[in-house]
N, C-alpha and C positions, 0 to 999 in steps of 0.2 A: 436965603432959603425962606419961602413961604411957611407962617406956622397955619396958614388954615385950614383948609381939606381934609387935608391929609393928615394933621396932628389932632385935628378934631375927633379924627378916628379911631386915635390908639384905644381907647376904651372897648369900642364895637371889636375895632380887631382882637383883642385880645380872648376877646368871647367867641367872635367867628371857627378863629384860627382852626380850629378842631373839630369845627363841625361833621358830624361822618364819622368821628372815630369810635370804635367800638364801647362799649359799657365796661368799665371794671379794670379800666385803664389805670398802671400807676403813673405817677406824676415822674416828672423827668428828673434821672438820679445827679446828685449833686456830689457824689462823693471825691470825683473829682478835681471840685472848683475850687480856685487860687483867688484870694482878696484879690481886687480887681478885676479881673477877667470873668465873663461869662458867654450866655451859648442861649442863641434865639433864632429858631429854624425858621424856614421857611412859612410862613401862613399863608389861605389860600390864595388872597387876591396876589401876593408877592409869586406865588409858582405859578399862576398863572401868567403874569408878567413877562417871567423868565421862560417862561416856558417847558418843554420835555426838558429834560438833562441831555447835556452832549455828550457824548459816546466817549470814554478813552481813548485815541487813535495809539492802540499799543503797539510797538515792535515785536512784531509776533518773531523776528529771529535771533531777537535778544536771548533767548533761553541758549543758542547756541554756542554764546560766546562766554558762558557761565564758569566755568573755570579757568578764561583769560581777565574775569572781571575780578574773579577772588584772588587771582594772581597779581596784579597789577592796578596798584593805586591810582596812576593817570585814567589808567582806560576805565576805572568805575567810574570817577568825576566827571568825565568828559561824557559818560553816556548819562548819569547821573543831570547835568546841566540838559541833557535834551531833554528828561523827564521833566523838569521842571518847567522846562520852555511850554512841554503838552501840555502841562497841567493848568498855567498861568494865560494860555493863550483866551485872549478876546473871544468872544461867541456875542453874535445878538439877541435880541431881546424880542422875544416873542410880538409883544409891543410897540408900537409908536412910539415915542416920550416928544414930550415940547419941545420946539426948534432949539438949536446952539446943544441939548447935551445929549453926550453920547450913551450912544442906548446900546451897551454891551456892558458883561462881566466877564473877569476872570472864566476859565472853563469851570473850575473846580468849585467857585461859585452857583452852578447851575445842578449840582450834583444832591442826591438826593439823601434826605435829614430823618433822623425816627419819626417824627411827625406822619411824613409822606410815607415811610417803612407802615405804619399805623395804619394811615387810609385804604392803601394798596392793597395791604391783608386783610384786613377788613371786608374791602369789597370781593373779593377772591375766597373768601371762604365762605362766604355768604351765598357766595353764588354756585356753590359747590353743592348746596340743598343738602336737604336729610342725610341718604341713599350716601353722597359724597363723604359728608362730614365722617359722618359713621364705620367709612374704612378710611379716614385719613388719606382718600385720594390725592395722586399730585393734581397739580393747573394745569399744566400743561403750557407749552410756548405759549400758543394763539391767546390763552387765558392772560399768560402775563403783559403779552405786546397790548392788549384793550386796557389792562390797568393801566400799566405805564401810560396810556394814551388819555384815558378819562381823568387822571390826577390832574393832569396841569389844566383840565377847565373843568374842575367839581365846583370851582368858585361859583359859577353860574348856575348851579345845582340849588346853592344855600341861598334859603330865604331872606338871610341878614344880608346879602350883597345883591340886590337890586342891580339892575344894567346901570342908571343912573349914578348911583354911589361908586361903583367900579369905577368908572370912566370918571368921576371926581378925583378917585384915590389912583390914578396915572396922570390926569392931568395934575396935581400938584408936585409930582418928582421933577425937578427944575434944577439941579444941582448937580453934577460930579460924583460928589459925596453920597448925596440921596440914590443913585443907584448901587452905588455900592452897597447899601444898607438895604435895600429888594433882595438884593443876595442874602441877607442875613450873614450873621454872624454865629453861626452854627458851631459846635464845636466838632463835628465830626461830619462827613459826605461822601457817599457811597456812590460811584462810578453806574451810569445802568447795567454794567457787568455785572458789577458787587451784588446790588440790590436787587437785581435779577435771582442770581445763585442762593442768595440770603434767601428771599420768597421762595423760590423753589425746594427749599431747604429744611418746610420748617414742621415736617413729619419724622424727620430725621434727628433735629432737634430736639424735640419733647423728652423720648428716653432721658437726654443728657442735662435737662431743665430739673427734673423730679431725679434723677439715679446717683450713683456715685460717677466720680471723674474716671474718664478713660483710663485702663494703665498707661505707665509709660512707654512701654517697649508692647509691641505686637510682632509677629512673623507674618510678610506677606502672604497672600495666597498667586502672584503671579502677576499678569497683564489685566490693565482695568480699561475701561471704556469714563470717560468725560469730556464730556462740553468743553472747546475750548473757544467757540464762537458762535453768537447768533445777530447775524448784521442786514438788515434791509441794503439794497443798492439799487440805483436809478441809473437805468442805462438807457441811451436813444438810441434812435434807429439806427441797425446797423453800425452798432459803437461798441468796445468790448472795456471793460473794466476789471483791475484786478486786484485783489485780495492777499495780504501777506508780503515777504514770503513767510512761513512758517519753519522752523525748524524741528525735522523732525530726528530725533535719534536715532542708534540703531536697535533695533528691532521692537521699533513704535512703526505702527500703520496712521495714516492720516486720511481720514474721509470726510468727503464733503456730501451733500445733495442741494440743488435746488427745486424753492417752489415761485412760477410764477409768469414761469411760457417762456423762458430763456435758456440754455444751456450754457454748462460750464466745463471747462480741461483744468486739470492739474499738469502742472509741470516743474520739472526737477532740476534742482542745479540754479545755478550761479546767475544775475542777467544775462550777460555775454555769452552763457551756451546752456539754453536751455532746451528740456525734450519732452517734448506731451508725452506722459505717460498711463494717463486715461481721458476721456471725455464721456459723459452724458446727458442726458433729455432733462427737462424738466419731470420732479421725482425719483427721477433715477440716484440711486446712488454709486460714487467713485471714490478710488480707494490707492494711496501712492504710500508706497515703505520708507523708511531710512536706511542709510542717514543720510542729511543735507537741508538744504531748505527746498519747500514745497512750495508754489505758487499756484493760486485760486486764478484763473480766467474767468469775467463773466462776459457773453454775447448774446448779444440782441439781434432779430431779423430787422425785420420792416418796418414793425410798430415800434418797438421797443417800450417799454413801461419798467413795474418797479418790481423786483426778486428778493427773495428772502434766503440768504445762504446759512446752511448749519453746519458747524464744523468740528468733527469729535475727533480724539485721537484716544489709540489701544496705546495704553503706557506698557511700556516694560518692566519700570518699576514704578507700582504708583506710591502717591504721595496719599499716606492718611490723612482720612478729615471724617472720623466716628460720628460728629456729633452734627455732619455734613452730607448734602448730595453729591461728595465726592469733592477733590480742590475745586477752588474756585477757575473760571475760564481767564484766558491769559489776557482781557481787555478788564478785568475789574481792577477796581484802584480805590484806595480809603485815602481821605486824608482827615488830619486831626490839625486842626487851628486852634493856635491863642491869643483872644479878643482882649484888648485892653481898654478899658475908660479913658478919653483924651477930657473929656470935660472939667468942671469943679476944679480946674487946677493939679488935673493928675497928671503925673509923670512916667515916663519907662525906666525900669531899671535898667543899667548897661552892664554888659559883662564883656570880660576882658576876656579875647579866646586866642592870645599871643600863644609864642611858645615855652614862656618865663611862666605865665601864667598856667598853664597849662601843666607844667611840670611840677609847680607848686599843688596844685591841687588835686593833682592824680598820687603825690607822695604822701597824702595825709592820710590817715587812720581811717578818715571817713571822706570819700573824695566829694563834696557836694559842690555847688554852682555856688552856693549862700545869696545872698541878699543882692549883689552886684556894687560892683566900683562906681557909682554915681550913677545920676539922671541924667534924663533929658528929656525934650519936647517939641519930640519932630511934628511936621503941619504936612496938611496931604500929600506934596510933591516930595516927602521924604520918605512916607510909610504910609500903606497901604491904607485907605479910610473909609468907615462905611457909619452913615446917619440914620439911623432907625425911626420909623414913622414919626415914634414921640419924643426924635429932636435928640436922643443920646446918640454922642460920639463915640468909635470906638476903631482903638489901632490893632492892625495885624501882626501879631509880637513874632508870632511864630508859626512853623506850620510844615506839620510832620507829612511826606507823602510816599504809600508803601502801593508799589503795582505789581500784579502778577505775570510780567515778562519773562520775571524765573522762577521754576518751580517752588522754590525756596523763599519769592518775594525778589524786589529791587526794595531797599529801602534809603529814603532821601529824604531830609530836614534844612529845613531852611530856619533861621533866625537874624532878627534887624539889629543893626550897628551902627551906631555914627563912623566906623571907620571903615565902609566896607569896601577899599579898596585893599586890605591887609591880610594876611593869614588866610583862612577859608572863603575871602572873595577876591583872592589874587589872579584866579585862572577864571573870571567869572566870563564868556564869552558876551560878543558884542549885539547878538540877538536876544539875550536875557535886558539887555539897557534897552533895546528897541521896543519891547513891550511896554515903555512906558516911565519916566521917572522914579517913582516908588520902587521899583522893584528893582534897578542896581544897586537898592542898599541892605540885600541880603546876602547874607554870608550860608555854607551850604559844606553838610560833611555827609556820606552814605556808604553803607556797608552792603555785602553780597553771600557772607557768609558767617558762622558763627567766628571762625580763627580769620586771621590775619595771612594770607599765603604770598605777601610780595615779600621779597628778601630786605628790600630797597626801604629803608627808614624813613627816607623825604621824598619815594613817591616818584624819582626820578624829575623834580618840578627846580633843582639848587638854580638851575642858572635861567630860568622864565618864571621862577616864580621863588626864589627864595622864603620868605616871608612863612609861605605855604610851607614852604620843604622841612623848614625847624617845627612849625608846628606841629605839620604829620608825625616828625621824629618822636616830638614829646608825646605823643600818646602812642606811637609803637610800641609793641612791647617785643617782638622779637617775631622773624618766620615760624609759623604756629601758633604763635601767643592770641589770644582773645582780641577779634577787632576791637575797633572804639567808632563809636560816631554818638555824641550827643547834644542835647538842645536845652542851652541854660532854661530856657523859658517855660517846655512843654514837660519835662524829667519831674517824676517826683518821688518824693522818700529819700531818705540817708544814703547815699552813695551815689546818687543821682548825675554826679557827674563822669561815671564811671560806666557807662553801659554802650548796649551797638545794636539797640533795635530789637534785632532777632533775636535775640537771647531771652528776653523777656515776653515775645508775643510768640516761644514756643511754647507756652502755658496757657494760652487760648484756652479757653472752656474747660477747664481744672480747678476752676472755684479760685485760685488763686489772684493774688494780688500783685501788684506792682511793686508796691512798700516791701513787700515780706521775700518777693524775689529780689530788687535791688538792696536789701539788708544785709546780703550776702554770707551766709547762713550756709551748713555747709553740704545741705541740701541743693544749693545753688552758689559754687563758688566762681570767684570773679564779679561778685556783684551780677548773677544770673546771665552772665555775657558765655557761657561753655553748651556745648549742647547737651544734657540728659535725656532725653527721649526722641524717640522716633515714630512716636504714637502723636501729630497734631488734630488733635481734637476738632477743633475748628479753624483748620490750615492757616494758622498763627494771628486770626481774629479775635481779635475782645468783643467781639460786639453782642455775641450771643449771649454772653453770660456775666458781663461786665461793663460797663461803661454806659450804652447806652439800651443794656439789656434787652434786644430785640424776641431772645426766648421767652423770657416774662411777658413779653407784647403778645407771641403768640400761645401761651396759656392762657393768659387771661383771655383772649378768644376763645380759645376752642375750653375752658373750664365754664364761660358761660353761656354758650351754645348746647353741652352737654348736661346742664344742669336742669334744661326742660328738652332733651330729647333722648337723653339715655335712658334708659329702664332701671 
């Protein structure tokens, strides 16, 4: 690795990084952070690199197999292992880089960090003028599509990043390593779905920034209307492209419209026998019922060029999100990483996630992970590795990934092992090792619901995957009983090793904590793994009001835009 160029810069960078972002900004919350591990987004010249964020490619008909996922242990992991294939999959690089290294990251890599949440709003409500500001007008799509567009090259905006300097600070990534670390080591990354919905969102927000926490429980008022897509597509002449299928319930409507001189059919049912059950113009809008899965057609004439499809669905029952523009759309995806120091002689803890082990520490008073059974010191073709401008090492320990495929959330963690052909990496399919060396040495547990609804204690896996089957047992607790799935690395507080995802980010935007839910208090028993409300605030995000507080982001905008334009 070259230390020139580009390590010469870390100072400038660290000043650039931000340029653009609003006044009155607070600094990034740490409450978080674990000795060793930290969280360093994106800066400009690095999004510019990488480029826009790539899209989630969701299974938009996974929501229909939602209660064969909550049933059935095999079939979460096995959809579970697809999620993580989308997540982890390569994308390139905006970029050229010097010959021999490859110029791609991880997807989830390219996904977008508060920093970028920062600029985005920023420029977006800025542009909203007086008149706007003053009824807390929404963006509107076309408002968001231009942010989202102007982010990845504001670099070229800021007067500390000259043409010259840029094109220095890419020609010195020469490493492997060094791209990974253009990604950053962010500790959290918003799908353009997410961040989309999150912007769109943040008039909604306010109330729940400054008020008290939602109730728990609300009574619906009936069928709601939300986003469940807004996706550009390029079609040639006379070439037809399709979207989904979508699953729709029954008595959910699914409507599309496009804009951009193409039209598009819905159509119902299965591949093998399907029936247009509407078509329209460019603007027009079309509109197909449940249940089943729906499929989007797009078609091009002669010219053919690029379209923009939006795609809403009337729930039947919808899913709160108070302190939201409604749930989020079924392509957004968070994931949450933990970065380790490989440098100074630092080492990974290892934890033992047998089913001896497992059993031991799910019977203790306080079920935590602790400290872990030994170290090690895996080198890049082991674990995941990214080198940051100024030459710091750091490993992928871990890395929570939650999509909105089901209403409810997919949620999926991965964490690294020296042993990962064992227990949770026993059924790990062959296209997860294809990705790349580093990454068959994660192990991987995911839940679909708050309870546990398979009968089958090992998951059905005794005779292909043994290993796995005792471990699933050891943390079953019975049909009904409170799922399990956790991640020694990323869990925190007393009980840490006793939780399932959802149980804990059903307190989204509640002012609440992690610590005080997995405490297991008897406000939240089971180590906050049970469901008590059905009021999700921020449709089981922390982001708004926790972690990487993006409400506070947008206060402090809109408190200091109002503090010379309000009367």
């Amino acid at each position: 690795m070259r230390a020139g160029p580009r390590a010469a810069l870390t100072v400038a960078l660290a000043t650039a990084a931000c340029a653009g972002d609003p006044p009155g900004a607070p600094d990034q919350p740490d409450e978080c952070a674990e000795i060793g591990s930290a969280s360093a987004a994106l800066g400009l010249a690095d999004r510019a690199i990488v480029g826009p964020a790539e899209a989630y490619p969701a299974d938009a008909e996974l929501r229909g197999r939602e209660q064969e996922l909550r049933g059935s242990q095999r079939a979460r992991r096995e959809a579970a292992w697809r999620i993580v294939e989308r997540a982890l999959a390569p994308v390139g690089l905006a970029e050229d880089l010097p010959a021999d290294v490859p110029a791609e990251v991880p997807r989830f890599q390219t996904w977008y960090g508060r920093d970028d949440f920062q600029r985005m709003f920023h420029r977006l409500y800025d542009d909203l003028g007086p008149a706007g500001r003053s009824e807390r007008a929404a963006f509107g799509d076309a408002a968001i599509d231009d942010a989202l567009g102007w982010n990845a090259s504001a670099v070229h905006e800021a007067p500390s990043w000259p043409a010259e300097r840029y094109q220095e600070y890419v020609a010195a990534i020469d490493e492997a390593v060094e791209v990974g670390g253009v990604g950053g080591v962010g500790r959290v990354g918003y799908s353009p779905g997410a961040a989309r919905h999150l912007l769109a969102s943040y008039a909604a927000a306010l109330p729940c920034v400054y008020g008290e926490p939602p109730p728990a429980f609300v009574d619906g008022d009936g069928p709601a209307e939300r986003q469940l897509l807004r996706q550009g597509v390029d079609v040639g002449a006379c070439e037809r492209r399709e979207l989904g299928p979508f699953f729709v319930a029954g008595g959910e409507v699914l409507r599309a419209r496009i804009d951009g001189g193409q039209t598009l059919r819905l159509l119902a049912g299965p591949p093998e026998s399907r029936d247009e059950v509407c078509a329209a113009a460019a603007g027009e809008a079309c509109e197909a019922a449940g249940p089943g899965p729906i499929t989007i057609e797009v078609a091009a004439g002669g010219e053919g060029g690029r379209a923009v499809v939006d795609v809403e669905l009337g729930e039947a029952q919808p899913t709160w999100a108070a302190c939201m523009a409604g749930p989020f759309p079924v392509d957004a995806a968070v994931v949450k990483a933990d970065w380790r120091r490989s440098d100074f002689g630092a080492t990974l803890p290892v934890h033992d996630t047998s089913a001896d082990a497992l059993r031991r520490q799910l019977a203790g008073a306080s079920p935590d992970w602790g400290e872990g059974e030994g170290a090690a010191d895996p080198g890049p073709d082991q674990i995941y590795t990214a080198v940051l401008p100024n030459g710091q090492r750091y490993r992928l320990a871990a890395l929570h990934v939650m999509t909105k495929e089901l209403d409810h959330w997919m949620w999926v963690t991965l964490w690294w092992s020296p042993d990962p052909e064992s227990d949770f990496g026993a059924d790990r399919p062959d296209s997860i090792a294809e990705l790349g060396g580093p990454w068959r040495n994660y192990k991987m547990c995911s839940v679909a619901w708050f309870r546990e609804q398979d009968p089958d204690p090992t998951g059905g896996y005794d005779d292909s995957a043994p290993a796995l089957a005792e471990a699933l047992a050891a943390a079953h607790t019975g049909e009904g009983g409170p799922s399990w799935c956790s991640n020694p690395y990323l869990e925190l507080g007393a009980g840490n090793g006793a939780t399932n995802c959802t149980g804990c980010h059903q307190h989204g935007g509640t002012g609440l904590t992690p610590e005080v839910i997995l405490a297991g208090e008897e406000s939240f028993p089971e180590h906050g793994r049970i469901q008590v409300r059905n009021n999700f605030a921020t449709d089981y995000s922390w982001a708004v009001d926790s972690g990487d507080r993006l409400g506070r982001i947008i206060a402090d905008e809109v408190e200091y835009y109002d503090s010379f334009e309000q009367p």
